[in-house]
N, C-alpha and C positions, 0 to 999 in steps of 0.2 A: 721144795714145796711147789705148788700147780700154781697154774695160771691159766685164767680163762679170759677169750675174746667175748667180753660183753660190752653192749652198748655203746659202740663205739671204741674203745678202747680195749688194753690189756690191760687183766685186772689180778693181785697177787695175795693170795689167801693160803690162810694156815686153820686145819680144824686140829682140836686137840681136848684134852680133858678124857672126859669117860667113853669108851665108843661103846653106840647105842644108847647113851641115856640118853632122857629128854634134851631137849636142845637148848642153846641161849645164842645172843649176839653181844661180844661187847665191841661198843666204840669209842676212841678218846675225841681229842679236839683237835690242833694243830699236830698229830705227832700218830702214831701206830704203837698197837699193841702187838706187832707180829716182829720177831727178829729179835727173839730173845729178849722181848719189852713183857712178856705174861706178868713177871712177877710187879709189876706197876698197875697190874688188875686187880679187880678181886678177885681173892684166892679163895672163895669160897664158888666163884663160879666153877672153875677149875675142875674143885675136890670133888663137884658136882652132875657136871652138866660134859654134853660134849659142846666146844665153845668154835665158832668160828669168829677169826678174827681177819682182818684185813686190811690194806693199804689204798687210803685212799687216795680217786684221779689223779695225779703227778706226784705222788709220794714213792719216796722211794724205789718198789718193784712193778708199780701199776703206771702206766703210760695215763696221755690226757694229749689227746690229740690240738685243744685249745682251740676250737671253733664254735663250739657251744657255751651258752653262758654258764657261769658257775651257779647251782641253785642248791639248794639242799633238797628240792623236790630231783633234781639229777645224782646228785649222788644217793636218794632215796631210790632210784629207779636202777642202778649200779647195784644195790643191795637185793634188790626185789628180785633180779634175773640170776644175780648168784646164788639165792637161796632155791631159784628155783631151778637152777641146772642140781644142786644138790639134792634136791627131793623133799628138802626140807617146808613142814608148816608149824604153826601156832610155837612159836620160836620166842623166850623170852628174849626181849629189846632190854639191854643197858647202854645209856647214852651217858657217858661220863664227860664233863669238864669242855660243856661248850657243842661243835658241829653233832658230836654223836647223839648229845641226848634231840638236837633240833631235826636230824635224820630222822631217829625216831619216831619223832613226832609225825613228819608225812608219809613214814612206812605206814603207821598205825592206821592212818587216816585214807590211805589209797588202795592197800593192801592188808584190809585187816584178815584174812588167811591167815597171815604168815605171822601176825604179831600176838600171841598169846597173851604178854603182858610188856607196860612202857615203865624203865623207871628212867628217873633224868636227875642231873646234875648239872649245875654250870650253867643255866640253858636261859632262853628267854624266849618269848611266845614273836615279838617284834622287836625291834632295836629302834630303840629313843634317842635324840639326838647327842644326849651324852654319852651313848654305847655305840654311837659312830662315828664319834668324833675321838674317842678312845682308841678305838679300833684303828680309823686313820693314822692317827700318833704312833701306833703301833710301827706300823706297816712304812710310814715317811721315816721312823728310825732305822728300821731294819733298811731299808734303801739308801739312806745318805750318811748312818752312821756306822752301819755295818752291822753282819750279824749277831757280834758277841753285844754289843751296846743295847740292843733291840732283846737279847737274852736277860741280862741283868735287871732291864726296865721290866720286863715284863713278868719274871719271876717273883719280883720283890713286892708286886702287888699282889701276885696270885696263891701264899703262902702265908701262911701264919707268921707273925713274925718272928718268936720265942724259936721255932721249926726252923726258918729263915736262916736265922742266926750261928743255929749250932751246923746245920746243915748248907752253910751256903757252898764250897769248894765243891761240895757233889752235886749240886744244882744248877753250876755254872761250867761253862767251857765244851769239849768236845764233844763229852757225853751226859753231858745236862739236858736240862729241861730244853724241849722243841726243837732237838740238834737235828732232830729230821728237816728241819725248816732251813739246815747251816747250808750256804752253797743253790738254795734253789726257791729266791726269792718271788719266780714267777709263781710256782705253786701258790704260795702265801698270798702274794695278790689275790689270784682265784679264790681263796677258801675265805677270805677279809671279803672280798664282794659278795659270796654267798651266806656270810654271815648278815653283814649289813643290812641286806636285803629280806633276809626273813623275814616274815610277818605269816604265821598261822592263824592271826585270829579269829578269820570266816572258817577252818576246818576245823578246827580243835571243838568244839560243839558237838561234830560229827562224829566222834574219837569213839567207841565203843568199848574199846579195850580197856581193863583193868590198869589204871596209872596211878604212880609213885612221882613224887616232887618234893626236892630237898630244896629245902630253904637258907642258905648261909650264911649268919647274921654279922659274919666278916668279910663278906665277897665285896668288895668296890668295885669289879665290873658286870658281871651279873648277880646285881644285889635283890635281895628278898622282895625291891617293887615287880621284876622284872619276873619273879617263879610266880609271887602270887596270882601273876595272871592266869598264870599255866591251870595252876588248882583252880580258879572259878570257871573256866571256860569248858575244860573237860569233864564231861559229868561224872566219870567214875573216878575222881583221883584222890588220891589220898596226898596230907600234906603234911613234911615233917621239918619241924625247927629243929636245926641244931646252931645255939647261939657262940657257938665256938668255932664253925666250921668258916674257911673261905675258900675262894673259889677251888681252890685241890684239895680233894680227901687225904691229908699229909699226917706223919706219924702212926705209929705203931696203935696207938689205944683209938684214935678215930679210922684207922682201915680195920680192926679187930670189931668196932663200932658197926661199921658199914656192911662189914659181910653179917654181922646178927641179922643186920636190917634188909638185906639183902633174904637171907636163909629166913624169916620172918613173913617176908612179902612173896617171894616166887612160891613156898612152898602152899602160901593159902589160893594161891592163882594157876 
């Protein structure tokens, strides 16, 4: 799969799905949907769209030279020159489970060209000092208790726990959850400063773009105070409760959920 020198760095992308349909973007959060991770997406993107996916700054296949600060308006601006060495415009945005839907958010706002429509999950407009001090704890375990302890903590909040339970052996270890993050703890640091840091709340106003915002009434780190912002501040957004959801879209009837919601919202935008 190709790589392109943008903005500094080298950057490693996979397009796939339908070729020639309309276009989409999805992104996760600490982790990549490319390298045979699609099926952790929606699959209704997929059935649909032709989808580019990608690895973000020091993940993985993409380098990060690490002299610029980590912002999500940077890796907003890593997106905006990929898209447009592709040719691509008016590109649905899915921002799933945290950095992607917060990308999102500054593609829409700097480059509305290229963003047809925003949906988000996980996400939060600014990080309040419970959502940095979280973040922190994250980030001090993964560095002084290792990666698998920093896996376990982290998963155990971010999953249903019914889901949790039956499903933890596949959620944990080599190729669990965030095992992109196993072995390369400096990334992590970068993408915890640029989350930390966010705060859209002077753009998002600005937002023009058709936007979705899930609300997940069992997320305890980006909990429903931290989306409803999202929905008041952007004029066009639409806002959905699911009071069963936490911060991962996990299981079979809530991903079968998501892409309704999904194939609902893109195709009225």
């Amino acid at each position: 799969m190709p790589t392109l020198d943008v903005n500094g760095h080298s950057m490693y992308y996979e397009v796939s799905g339908i070729p020639g349909a309309d276009k989409a973007v999805v992104m996760g959060g600490w982790g990549t949907f490319c390298h045979g991770k699609q099926k952790d997406a929606p699959r209704y993107l997929f059935e649909t769209y032709e989808v580019l996916t990608f690895d973000y700054r020091g993940m993985r296949e993409s380098t990060d030279d690490y002299t610029r600060e980590a912002t999500m308006q940077l890796f907003a601006d890593d997106l905006a020159q990929l898209l447009d060495h592709l040719g691509w415009t008016n590109v649905h945005i899915v921002g799933m489970v945290g950095m992607g839907a917060c990308i999102g958010q500054e593609l829409a706002y700097a480059r509305p060209d290229l963003a047809r429509s925003l949906v988000m999950t996980g996400t939060w407009a600014y990080a309040d000092p419970i959502m940095v001090d979280q973040l922190d704890s994250m980030t001090t375990m993964h560095q002084e208790s290792g990666f698998y302890a920093f896996q376990k903590f982290v998963a155990s909040f971010s999953f249903p726990g019914d889901f949790y339970n039956e499903n933890r052996d596949r959620l944990l270890g080599d190729n669990g959850t965030w095992a992109d993050l196993n072995g390369n703890f400096a990334a992590h640091e970068r993408y915890v400063h640029a989350c930390n840091n966010h705060d859209s709340r002077e753009r998002l106003p600005h937002i023009k773009t058709p936007s979705l915002v899930l609300h997940a009434l069992q997320d305890s780190i980006t909990t429903a105070r931290h989306t409803q912002v999202i929905e008041d501040l952007i004029p066009n957004c639409i806002g959905i409760t699911w009071p069963d959801a936490s911060h991962v879209i996990a299981g079979k009837e809530q991903r079968i959920r998501f892409d309704a919601l999904l194939k609902e919202f893109l195709e009225a935008n």
